[in-house]
Residue, then its C-alpha position, 0 to 999 in steps of 0.5 A: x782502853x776501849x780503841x781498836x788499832x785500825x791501820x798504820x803507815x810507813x810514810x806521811x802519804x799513806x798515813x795522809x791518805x788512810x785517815x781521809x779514808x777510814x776517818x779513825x777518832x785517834x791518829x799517833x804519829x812522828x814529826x818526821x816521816x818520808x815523802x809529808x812530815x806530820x805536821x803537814x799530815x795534820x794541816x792538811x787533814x783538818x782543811x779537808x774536814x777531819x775532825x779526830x784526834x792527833x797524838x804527836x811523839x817526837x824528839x825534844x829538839x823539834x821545839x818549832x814543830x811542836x809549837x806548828x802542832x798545837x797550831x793546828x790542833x794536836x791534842x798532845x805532843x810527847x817527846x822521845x823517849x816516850x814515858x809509859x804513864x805519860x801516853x796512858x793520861x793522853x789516851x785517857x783524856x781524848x777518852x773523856x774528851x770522845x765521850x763527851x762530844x758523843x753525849x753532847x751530840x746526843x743531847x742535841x740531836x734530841x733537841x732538834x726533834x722538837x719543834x718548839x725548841x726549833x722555832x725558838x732557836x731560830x728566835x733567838x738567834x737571829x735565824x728568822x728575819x724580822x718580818x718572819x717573826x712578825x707573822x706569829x700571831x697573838x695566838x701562836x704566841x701564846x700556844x707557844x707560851x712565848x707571849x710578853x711585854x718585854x724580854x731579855x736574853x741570858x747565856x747561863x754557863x757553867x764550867x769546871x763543875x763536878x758530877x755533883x753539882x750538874x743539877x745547879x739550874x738558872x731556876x734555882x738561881x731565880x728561885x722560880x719553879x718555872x712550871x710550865x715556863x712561864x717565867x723563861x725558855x731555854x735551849x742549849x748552844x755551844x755546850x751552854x744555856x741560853x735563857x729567854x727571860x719572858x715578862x716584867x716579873x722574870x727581868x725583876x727577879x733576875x735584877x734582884x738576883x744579879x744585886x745578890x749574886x755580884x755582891x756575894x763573896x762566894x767561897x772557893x769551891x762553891x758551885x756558884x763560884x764556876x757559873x758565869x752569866x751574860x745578858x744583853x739588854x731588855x728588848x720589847x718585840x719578838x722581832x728584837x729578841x736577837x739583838x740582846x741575844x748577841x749582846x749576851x753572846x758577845x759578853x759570853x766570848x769575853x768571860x775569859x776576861x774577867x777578873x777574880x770573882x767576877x761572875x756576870x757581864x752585862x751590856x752595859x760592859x760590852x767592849x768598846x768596839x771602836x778602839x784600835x785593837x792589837x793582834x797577836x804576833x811572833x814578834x810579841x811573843x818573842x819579845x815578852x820571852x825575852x823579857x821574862x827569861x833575862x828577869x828570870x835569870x837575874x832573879x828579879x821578881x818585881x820585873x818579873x810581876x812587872x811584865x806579867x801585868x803588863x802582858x795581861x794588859x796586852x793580851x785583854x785587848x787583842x782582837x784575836x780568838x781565846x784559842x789564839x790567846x791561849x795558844x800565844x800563853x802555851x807557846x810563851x811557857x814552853x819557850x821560857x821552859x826550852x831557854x831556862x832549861x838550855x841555860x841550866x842544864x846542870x840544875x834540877x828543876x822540877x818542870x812539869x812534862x810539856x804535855x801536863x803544862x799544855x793541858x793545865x794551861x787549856x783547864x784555865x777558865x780565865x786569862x789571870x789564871x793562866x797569867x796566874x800560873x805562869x807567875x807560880x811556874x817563874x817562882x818555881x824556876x827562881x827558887x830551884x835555880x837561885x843561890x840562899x846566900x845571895x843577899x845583894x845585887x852584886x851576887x845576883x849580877x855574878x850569878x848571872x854572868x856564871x851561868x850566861x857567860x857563854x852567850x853575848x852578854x854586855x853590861x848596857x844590857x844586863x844593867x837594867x835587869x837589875x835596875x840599874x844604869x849601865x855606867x854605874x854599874x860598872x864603877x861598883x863592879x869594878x871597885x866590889x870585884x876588882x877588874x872591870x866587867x869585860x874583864x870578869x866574864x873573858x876570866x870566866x870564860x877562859x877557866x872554862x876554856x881550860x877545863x874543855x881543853x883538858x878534856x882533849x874531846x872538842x876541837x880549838x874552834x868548838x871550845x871558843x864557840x862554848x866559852x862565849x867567842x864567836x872569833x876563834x882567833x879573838x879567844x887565841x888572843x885573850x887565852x894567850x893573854x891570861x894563860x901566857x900560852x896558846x889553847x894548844x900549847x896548854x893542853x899539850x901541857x896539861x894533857x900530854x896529846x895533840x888535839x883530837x884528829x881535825x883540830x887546829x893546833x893555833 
C-alpha cells in the first residue's frame, strides 16, 4: 500500500521515543503496553509536536480508552480480534488523508512565492496594522489592481465535491470573467477561498446572486447543493478590509450550524455574542446517554425525536469547538451502542464497526446530519430489538422489564419512558398482569435464577448479583418465598450436585 515499516517497540518508552525521533507518518499501537500505555504515548507525542498519524488496536472492553484516543486524535480505534478488511479501509483512508495535506501543502507553498498574494494576504486578514495599509499609495494600489471605492469579504467553501466538479468557481457563481481581476481577488486559507470583492459592480452582482442563490431549491447532488458562502459586511478603506474578513470567517466556522438547505450566512446573522453560552461536559453527556438509552428500550419514539431536538438545541449554543461538538456526538454513539449491546447481547443488531461509525459521523458536513443520523442508527436499533406483536403500552412496558430486570429498575422510574404517572402505572399493571410491579419483575428474576442454578456453573452470590439482587441474603429470602426452598437446596434438587468448589451452600 505504499508504507515502509520503519521500527517497532516492546514497550510504551521505546515506542515514545522512537516516533519523537524518526517522526513516521503511521504509528499502530495497543491501548496497554509496559512502562506508558498508548494513550499516553499519544498525548505526550502530540504536546511535543508530532503531527502523524495513530492507529489504536485494542480490546473491546477499553471503552473509556477508546473515548481518551479520539480525544487526542487517533484516526482510527480497532478492536481485537482485528478484521482484515477493516485495517486495510483504515490504512487507505490515512492514505487519502496523506496525499491531500501533501498536495495542499504544495499549493501553499506556491502560493507563498508570490508577492502579491503575500501582501493581500496580510490585507485581508489583519496581518498589516492599519497605518501599514494606509501607506500604500494611490498608485501602488492601482499597480496592485486593488484600487475601489468599496469592498467585501467572501469565504467561498466547497465540501463533500467529487473530482468532477472541482472546476465549480466563484466567478461562475457571478457570472464574471474576471479577467484580469477586476471584479475580485482571491487566496486560499484553510483549504478554502477567501474572495475580496473590489467596486459597486462586483457587491452588486454578488447581491444579485445571493437573491437567486437563497431562494433556489437546489437538488440533491447538485455541485451547488456543497458550496457554502459567508461574507462580512461592506467596508470603504483598505485599512477595514480585515474587519469583513472576520465577520466572513467567524460566519464560516458556524457553517456547520445551518439548517437543511442553508448555503450562505451573512453578517447580519453573526451569533449573539453577548448570550451566556454552554460548554460541553461529561455530565451532559451522561445525561443525554441515559435518556436516549432508556427511550430506546422501552421504544418510544416521540421521546426519542424529543431528546434529538433537544440535544440539537443545546449543542448549537455551546461555545466549545466543531472538533469538540463532533467528538461529544462520537462518544455519545458509541456509548448508546456499548449500553444497547450490553443490554442485548442475544439480539443481532446490524451496528456498524465502531471505526465506520466514527468516520461517517466526521463526514458530516452539518450538525442536523450527524443529529440526523443517529436518529436513523435509534431506528435501527428499535426495529431489530423490538417485538411486531407488540400493540400496546403494556407490552412495551414487558418488554422492557424482560430485558432490564436484571438491573435496578423501579416503577417511578420507567413510568415516565412511557408516559405515564408512576401511580397509575401500577394500578393498570397490576389489574392487566394480576401481581403488582415488584412482584413481576422478583418472578422474573427468580426464573432466571433457576436456570443459572441448574447449570451448576456460577456461585449463590454471582447468580443473585446476574438476576438483579445486589443482597445475597435479599434473594435467599425472595427464592425461598416463590420456590419454597433455599438456591442450594433447589439445585441439589434438580441437578443432584453440590455447588461448584467455593460456593456457598445458603
Amino acid at each position: 500500500m505504499g508504507f515502509e515499516i520503519c521500527g517497532e517497540a516492546a514497550n510504551g518508552e521505546d515506542a515514545l521515543q522512537f516516533i519523537l525521533k524518526k517522526n513516521p507518518c503511521l504509528v499502530l499501537l495497543d491501548i496497554r503496553m509496559p512502562k506508558l500505555y498508548g494513550t499516553d504515548i499519544v498525548r505526550i507525542a502530540r504536546e511535543k509536536g508530532y503531527c502523524g498519524r495513530f492507529i489504536i488496536l485494542s480490546g473491546y472492553s477499553d471503552f473509556a480508552y477508546a473515548q481518551t484516543a479520539i480525544r487526542y486524535g487517533v484516526d482510527f480505534y480497532l478492536t481485537k480480534p482485528i478484521d482484515e478488511d477493516e485495517l486495510l479501509f483504515s490504512l487507505q483512508k490515512i492514505i487519502d488523508i496523506l496525499e491531500k495535506e501533501q498536495s495542499q501543502s504544495d499549493n501553499f507553498e506556491l502560493m507563498r512565492k508570490k508577492a502579491k498574494n503575500v501582501i493581500l494576504h496580510e490585507i485581508v486578514t489583519g496581518s498589516y496594522t492599519p497605518s501599514d495599509a494606509s501607506a500604500f499609495s494611490q498608485e501602488d494600489l492601482r499597480e496592485m489592481n486593488l484600487e475601489a471605492d468599496i469592498y467585501q469579504v467572501v469565504i467561498f467553501e466547497k465540501f463533500g465535491q467529487k473530482p468532477e466538479d472541482a472546476s465549480y468557481s466563484f466567478a461562475d457563481l457571478l457570472k464574471v470573467t474576471n479577467k484580469g481581476n477586476h471584479t475580485f481577488e482571491h487566496f486560499e486559507e484553510e483549504g478554502n477561498e477567501v474572495i475580496l470583492l473590489k467596486g459597486s459592480f462586483a457587491l452588486t452582482k454578488f447581491q444579485d446572486f445571493l437573491g437567486h442563490y437563497e431562494k433556489r431549491r437546489l437538488q440533491e447532488g447538485s455541485p451547488l447543493d456543497s458550496l457554502f458562502l459567508a461574507y462580512g459586511r461592506p467596508v470603504s478603506g483598505l485599512d477595514e478590509i480585515h474587519l469583513s474578513y472576520e465577520e466572513a470567517s467567524t460566519l464560516r466556522r458556524r457553517r456547520f450550524f445551518c439548517t437543511q438547505g442553508q448555503h450562505t450566512l451573512g453578517y447580519d446573522e453573526l451569533p449573539n455574542m453577548s448570550r451566556p453560552s454552554q460548554e460541553i461536559s461529561d455530565q451532559k453527556l451522561e445525561e443525554y446517554c441515559n435518556l436516549l438509552t432508556d427511550y430506546l428500550l422501552s421504544f418510544n419514539r416521540k421521546k426519542v425525536a424529543e431528546t434529538l431536538f433537544a440535544l440539537e438545541g443545546y449543542l448549537y449554543d455551546v461555545k466549545d469547538s466543531i472538533d469538540a461538538v463532533k467528538l461529544f456526538l462520537t462518544d455519545l454513539y458509541l456509548r448508546m451502542k456499548e449500553r444497547v449491546t450490553h443490554t442485548y447481547s442475544n439480539v443481532s443488531i446490524p451496528f456498524p464497526t465502531n471505526a465506520q461509525a466514527i468516520d461517517r459521523l466526521d463526514s458530516c458536513h452539518y450538525l442536523y446530519e450527524m443529529i440526523l443520523l443517529i436518529s436513523e442508527q435509534s431506528e435501527m436499533i428499535m426495529n431489530a430489538t423490538g417485538n411486531s406483536s407488540r400493540d400496546s403500552v403494556l407490552d412495551d412496558i414487558l418488554y422492557y422489564i424482560d430485558h432490564n430486570y436484571q438491573n435496578n429498575i423501579k416503577l417511578e422510574s420507567i413510568a415516565p419512558l412511557f408516559g405515564y404517572n408512576s401511580a397509575y402505572l401500577g394500578k393498570i399493571f397490576n389489574k392487566a398482569i394480576g401481581e403488582s410491579f415488584n412482584s413481576y419483575i422478583d418472578h422474573r428474576r427468580i426464573e432466571h435464577s433457576k436456570e443459572l442454578l441448574a447449570e451448576n456453573r456460577l456461585k449463590v452470590y454471582e447468580i443473585a448479583e446476574q438476576v438483579g439482587y445486589k443482597n445475597v441474603d435479599y434473594f435467599h429470602k425472595k427464592f425461598k418465598k416463590y420456590v419454597g426452598m433455599s438456591p442450594a437446596e433447589y439445585r441439589k434438587n434438580i441437578t443432584g450436585k453440590y455447588p461448584p468448589p467455593g460456593g456457598c451452600l445458603m
